[in-house]
FINUMAR-585591 format. One record per residue: x, y, z negated of N, C-alpha, C in turn. Coordinates in steps of 0.001 Angstrom, whole numbers, padded with zeros to 6 digits, always signed. Layout:
N
XYZXYZXYZ ...
END
This chain:
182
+107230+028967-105918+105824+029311-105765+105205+028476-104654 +104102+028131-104359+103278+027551-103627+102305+028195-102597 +103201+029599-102164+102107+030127-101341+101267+031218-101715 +100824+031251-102638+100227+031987-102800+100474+032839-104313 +100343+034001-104709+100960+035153-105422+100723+034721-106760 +101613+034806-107640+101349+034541-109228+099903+035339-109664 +099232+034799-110770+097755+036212-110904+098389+036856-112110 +098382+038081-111696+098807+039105-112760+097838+039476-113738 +097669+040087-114578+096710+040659-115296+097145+041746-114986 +095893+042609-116256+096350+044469-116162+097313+044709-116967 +097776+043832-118217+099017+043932-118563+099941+043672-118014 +100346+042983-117099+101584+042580-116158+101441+043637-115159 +100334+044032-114464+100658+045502-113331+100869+046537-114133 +100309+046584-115463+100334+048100-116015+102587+048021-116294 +102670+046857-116814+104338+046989-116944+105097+047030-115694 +104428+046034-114578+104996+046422-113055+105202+048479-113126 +104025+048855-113236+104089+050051-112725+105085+050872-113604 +104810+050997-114676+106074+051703-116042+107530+051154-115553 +107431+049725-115002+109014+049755-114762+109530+049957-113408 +108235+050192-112747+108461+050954-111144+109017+052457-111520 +108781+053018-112064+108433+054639-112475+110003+054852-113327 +110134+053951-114210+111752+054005-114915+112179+052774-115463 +112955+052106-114878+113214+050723-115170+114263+051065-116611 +114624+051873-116841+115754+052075-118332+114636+052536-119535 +113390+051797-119496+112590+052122-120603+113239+050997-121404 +112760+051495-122416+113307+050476-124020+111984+049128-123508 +112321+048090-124157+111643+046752-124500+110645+047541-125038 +110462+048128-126565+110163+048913-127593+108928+049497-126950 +109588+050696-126115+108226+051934-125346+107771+050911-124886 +108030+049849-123634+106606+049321-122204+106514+048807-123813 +106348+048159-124523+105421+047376-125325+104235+048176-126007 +104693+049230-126677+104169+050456-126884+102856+050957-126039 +103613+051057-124743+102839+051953-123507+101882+050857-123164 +101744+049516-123140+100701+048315-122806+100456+047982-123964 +100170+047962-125200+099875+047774-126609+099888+046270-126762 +101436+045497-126575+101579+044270-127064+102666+044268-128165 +102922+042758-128491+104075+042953-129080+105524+042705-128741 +106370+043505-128841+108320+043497-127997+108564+042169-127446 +108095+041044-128037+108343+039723-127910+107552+039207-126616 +106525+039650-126737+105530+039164-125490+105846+040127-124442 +106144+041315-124552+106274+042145-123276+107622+041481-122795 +109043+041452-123921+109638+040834-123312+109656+039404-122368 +108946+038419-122995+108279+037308-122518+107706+037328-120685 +106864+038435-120847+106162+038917-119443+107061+039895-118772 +108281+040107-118990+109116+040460-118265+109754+039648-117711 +109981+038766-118354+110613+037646-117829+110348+036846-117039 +109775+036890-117445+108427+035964-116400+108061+036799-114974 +107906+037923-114872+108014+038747-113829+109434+038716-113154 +110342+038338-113200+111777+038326-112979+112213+037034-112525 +111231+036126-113327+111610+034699-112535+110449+034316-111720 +109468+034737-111322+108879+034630-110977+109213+035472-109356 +110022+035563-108859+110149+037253-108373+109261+037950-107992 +108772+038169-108786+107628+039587-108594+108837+040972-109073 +109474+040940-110005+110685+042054-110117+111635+041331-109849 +112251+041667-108323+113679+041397-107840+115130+042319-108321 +114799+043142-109256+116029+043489-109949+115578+045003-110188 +117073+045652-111018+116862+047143-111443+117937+047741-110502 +117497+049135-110350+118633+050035-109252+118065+051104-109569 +119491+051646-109061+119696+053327-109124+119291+053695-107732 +118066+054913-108278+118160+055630-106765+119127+056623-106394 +120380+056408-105660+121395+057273-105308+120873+058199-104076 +121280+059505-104426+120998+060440-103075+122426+060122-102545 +121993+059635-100889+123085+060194-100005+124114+061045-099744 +122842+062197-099726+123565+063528-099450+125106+064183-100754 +124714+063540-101977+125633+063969-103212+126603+062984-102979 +126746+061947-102003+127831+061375-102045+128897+061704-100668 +128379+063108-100079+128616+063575-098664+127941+062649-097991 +126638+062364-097911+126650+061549-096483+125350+062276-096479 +124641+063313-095869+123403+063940-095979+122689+063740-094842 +123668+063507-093296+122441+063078-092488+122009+061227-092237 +120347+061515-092149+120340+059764-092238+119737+059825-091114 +119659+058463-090368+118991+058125-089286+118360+057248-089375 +117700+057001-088398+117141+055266-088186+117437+054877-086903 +117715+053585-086730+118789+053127-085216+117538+052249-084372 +117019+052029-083828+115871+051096-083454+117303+050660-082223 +117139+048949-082169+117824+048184-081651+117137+047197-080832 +117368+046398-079826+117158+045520-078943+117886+044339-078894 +118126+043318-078733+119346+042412-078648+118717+041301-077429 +120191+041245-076665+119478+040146-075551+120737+039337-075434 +120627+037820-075819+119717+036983-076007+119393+037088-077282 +118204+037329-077442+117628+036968-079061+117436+035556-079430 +118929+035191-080426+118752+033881-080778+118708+033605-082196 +118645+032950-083115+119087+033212-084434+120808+033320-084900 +121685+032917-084085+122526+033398-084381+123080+034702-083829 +122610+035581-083168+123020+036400-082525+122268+037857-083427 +120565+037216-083809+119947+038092-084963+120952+037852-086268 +121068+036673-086938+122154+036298-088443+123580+037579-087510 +124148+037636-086526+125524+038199-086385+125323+039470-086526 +124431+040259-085672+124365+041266-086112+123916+042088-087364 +122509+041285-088042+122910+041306-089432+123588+041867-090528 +124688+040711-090272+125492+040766-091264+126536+041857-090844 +126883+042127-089782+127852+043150-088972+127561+044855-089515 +125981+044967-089366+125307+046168-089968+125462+046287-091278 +124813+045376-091826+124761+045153-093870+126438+044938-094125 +127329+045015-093682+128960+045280-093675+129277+046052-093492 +128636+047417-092949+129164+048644-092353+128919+049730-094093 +129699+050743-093869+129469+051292-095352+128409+052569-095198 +128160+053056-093596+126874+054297-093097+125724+053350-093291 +125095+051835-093572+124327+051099-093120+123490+051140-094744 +122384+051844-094880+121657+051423-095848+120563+050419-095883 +120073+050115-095062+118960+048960-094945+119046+048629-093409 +118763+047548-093315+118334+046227-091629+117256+046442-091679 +116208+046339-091027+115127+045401-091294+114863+044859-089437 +114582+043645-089480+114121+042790-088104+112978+043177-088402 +112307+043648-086754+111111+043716-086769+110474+043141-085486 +108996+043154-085328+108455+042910-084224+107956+044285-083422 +107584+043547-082261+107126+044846-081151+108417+045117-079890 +108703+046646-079896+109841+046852-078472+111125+046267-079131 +110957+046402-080538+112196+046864-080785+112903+045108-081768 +114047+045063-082044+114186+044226-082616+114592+044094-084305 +115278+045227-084563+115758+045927-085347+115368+047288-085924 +115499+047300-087075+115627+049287-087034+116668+049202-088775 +117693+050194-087997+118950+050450-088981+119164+051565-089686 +118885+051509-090643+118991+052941-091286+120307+053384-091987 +121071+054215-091612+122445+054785-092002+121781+056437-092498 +123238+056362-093068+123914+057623-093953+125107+058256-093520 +125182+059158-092918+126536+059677-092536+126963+060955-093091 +128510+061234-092605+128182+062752-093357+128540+063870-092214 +128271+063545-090982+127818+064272-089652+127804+063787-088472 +126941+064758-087403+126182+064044-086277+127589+063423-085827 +128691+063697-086235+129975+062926-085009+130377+061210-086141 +129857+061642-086752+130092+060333-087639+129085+059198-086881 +127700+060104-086735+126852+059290-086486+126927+058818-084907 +126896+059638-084651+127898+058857-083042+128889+057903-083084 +129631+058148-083515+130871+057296-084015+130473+056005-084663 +129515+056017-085364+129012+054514-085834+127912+054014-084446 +127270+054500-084141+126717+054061-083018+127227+053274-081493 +128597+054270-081355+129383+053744-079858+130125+052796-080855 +130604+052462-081703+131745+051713-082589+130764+050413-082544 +129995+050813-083584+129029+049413-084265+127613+048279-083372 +127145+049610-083108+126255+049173-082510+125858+048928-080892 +126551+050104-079799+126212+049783-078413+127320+049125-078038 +128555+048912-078953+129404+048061-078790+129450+046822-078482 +128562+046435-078687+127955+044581-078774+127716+044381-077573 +127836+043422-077234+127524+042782-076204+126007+042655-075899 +125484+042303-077087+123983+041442-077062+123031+042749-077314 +123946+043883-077342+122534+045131-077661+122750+045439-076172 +120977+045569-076235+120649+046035-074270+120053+047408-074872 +119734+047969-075526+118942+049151-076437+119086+049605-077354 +119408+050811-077613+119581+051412-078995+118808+053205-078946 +118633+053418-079949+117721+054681-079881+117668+055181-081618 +117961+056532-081290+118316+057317-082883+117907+058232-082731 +116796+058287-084261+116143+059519-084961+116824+059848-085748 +117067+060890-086150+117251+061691-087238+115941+061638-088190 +116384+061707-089538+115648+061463-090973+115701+062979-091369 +114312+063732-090748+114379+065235-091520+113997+065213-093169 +112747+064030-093630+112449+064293-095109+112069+062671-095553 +111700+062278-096505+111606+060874-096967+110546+061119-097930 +109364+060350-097813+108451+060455-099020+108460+058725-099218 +108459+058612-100862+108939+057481-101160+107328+056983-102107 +106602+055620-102296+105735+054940-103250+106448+054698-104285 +106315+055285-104815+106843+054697-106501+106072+053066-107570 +104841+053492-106852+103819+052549-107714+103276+051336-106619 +104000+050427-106351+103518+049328-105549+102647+048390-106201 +101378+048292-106204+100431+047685-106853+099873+046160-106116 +099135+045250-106301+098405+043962-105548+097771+044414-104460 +097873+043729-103671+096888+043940-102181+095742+044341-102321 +094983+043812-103948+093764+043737-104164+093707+045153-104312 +093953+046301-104899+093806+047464-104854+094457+048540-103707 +094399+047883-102419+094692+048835-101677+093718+050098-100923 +093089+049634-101220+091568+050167-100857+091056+051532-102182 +091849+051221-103594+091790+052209-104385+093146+053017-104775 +093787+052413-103884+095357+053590-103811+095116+055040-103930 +095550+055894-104354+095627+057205-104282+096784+057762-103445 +096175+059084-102558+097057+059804-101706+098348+060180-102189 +098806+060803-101303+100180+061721-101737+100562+062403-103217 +098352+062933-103087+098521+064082-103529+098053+063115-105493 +098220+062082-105394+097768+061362-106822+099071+061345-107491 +100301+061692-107516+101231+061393-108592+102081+059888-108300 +101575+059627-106386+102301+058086-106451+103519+058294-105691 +103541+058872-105407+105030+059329-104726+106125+059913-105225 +107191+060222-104298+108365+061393-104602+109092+061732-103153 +109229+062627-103406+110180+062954-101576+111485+063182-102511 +113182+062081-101417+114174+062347-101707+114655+063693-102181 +115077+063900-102964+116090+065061-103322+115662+066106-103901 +114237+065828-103958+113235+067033-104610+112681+066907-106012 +112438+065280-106388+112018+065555-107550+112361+064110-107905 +112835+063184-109260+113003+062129-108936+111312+061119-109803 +111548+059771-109836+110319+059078-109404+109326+059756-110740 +108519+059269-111094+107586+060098-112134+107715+059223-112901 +107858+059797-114005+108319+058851-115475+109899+059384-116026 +110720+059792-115367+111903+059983-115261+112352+061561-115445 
END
């Protein structure tokens, strides 16, 4: 790509959104549900896929059914912040099996780590083990994850301004109900 975002139509967001909502729909239904034909939806799937606008299909797994019910988030520091010292830890976290998402960020913090455990001594235990273990962490700091409300329907920038609340059918909170469509 060149910078700037492929242009979708309302047939390409209307299938973004159907395969946000349940990616195990038939070829058949989204063609159906956007009134083209199997060939072209397939076509514009594809094209959504190589394009990466859809970076793949996944299962949303609950934590908690696999014993791991408490989650946290780790907000991290690292000193010296270099690129190899951000690439080490990284990969050190995204290797750990409590570690569900990294993300580097800006502001105090450098990091924020989100794990799965299946109790507060676990979660200690990954913390003094993994993380204040390091040399290069000067900071670490952990919330507990009481509830999770999740977007199901990620739409263009251009409609952020006509998003609908909570209360529109675009959401789901973990463990309560799963995404809509499903």
């Amino acid at each position: 790509m060149d910078g700037q975002p492929p242009r979708l139509d309302a047939i390409d967001l209307a299938l973004i959104r159907l395969l946000q909502r349940d990616a195990r729909q038939t070829n058949k239904d989204l063609a159906d549900a956007v009134g083209i034909a199997q060939s072209t939806c397939l076509e514009r799937i594809r094209a959504l896929r190589s394009s990466g606008i859809v970076r793949g299909w996944h299962a949303d797994v609950d934590p908690a059914a696999l014993g791991r019910p408490l989650r946290a988030m780790i907000s991290v520091r690292l000193r010296p912040k270099t690129t190899a010292s951000v690439k080490a830890f990284q990969q050190e976290m995204i290797g750990a099996p409590e570690v569900l998402a990294v993300w580097t960020v800006t502001g105090a913090d450098d990091f924020l780590v989100e794990v799965a455990t299946a109790d507060v001594e676990h979660l200690r235990d990954f913390v003094l083990d993994h993380v204040t273990a390091r040399d290069d962490v000067v900071d670490a700091r952990t919330a507990l994850v009481y509830d999770e409300v999740r977007v199901w329907d990620l739409g263009p920038s251009g409609e952020l301004n006509d998003r609908p609340g909570p209360t529109g059918g675009r959401t789901a909170r973990r463990g309560t109900r799963p995404p809509p469509g499903l």
